[in-house]
C-alpha positions in Angstrom: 11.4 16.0 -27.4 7.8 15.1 -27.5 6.9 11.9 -27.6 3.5 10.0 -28.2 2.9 8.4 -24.5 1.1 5.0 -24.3 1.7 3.5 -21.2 -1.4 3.5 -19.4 0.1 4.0 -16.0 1.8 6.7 -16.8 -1.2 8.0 -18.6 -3.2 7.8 -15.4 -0.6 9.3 -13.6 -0.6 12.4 -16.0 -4.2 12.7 -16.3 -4.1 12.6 -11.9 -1.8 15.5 -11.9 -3.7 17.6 -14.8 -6.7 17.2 -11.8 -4.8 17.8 -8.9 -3.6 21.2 -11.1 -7.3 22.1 -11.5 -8.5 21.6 -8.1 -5.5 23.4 -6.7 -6.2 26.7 -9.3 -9.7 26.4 -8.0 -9.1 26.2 -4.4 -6.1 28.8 -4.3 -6.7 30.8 -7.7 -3.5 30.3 -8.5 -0.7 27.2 -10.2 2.3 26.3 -8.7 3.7 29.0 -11.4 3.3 31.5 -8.5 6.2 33.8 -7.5 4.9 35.0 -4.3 6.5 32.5 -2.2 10.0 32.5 -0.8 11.6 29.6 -0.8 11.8 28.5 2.6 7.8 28.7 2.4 8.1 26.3 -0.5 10.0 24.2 1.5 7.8 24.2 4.6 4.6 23.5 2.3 6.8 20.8 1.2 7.4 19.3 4.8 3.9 19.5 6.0 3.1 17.1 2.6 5.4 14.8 3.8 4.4 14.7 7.3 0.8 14.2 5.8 2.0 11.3 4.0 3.4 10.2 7.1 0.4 9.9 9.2 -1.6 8.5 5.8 1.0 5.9 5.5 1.3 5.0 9.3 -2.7 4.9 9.4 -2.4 2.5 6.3 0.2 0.5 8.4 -2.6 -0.4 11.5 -5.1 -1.4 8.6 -2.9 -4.0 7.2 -1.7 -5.3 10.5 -5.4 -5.3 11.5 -6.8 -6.9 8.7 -4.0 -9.0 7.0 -1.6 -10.0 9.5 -4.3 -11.2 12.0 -6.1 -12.7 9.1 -3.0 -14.7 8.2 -2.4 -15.7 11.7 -5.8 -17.2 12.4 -5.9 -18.8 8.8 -2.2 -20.3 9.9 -3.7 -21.3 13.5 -7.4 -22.8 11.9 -4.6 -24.8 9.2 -3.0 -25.9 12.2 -5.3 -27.2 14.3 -7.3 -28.8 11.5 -4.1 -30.9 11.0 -4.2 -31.9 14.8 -7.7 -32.8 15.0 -6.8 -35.3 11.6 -3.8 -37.4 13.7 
């Protein structure tokens, strides 16, 4: 079933994944077609991703909460106060 695709996300998306393909062939000299793994490795390369994506995501995290929430909380405090000094 091949189908034209013309959603531009998902167009993105692909085009993302045809890169990461490359600079993976070129960094290991080899696609994820290899056979040379067992697959409990697959499954540990699999777990260090995600424990990746866990510090990325928990580093993320501390920038919003550093950036955002305080700015909302002093732009809700300087609101506030303005209000006061009007009564």
């Amino acid at each position: 079933m091949n189908q034209e695709v013309t959603d531009k996300v998902v167009l993105s998306v692909m085009a993302k994944y045809a890169e990461r393909s490359a600079t993976g062939l070129k960094k290991y000299g080899t696609t994820l077609d290899r056979e040379d793994l067992t697959l409990d490795q697959w499954i540990n390369h699999l777990l260090e991703e995600l424990m990746d994506a866990t510090l990325y995501l928990s580093r993320i995290k501390k920038e919003i909460e550093l950036h955002y929430v305080k700015g909302f909380s002093d732009g809700y405090r300087e609101a506030k106060n303005t209000k006061q000094n009007k009564q």
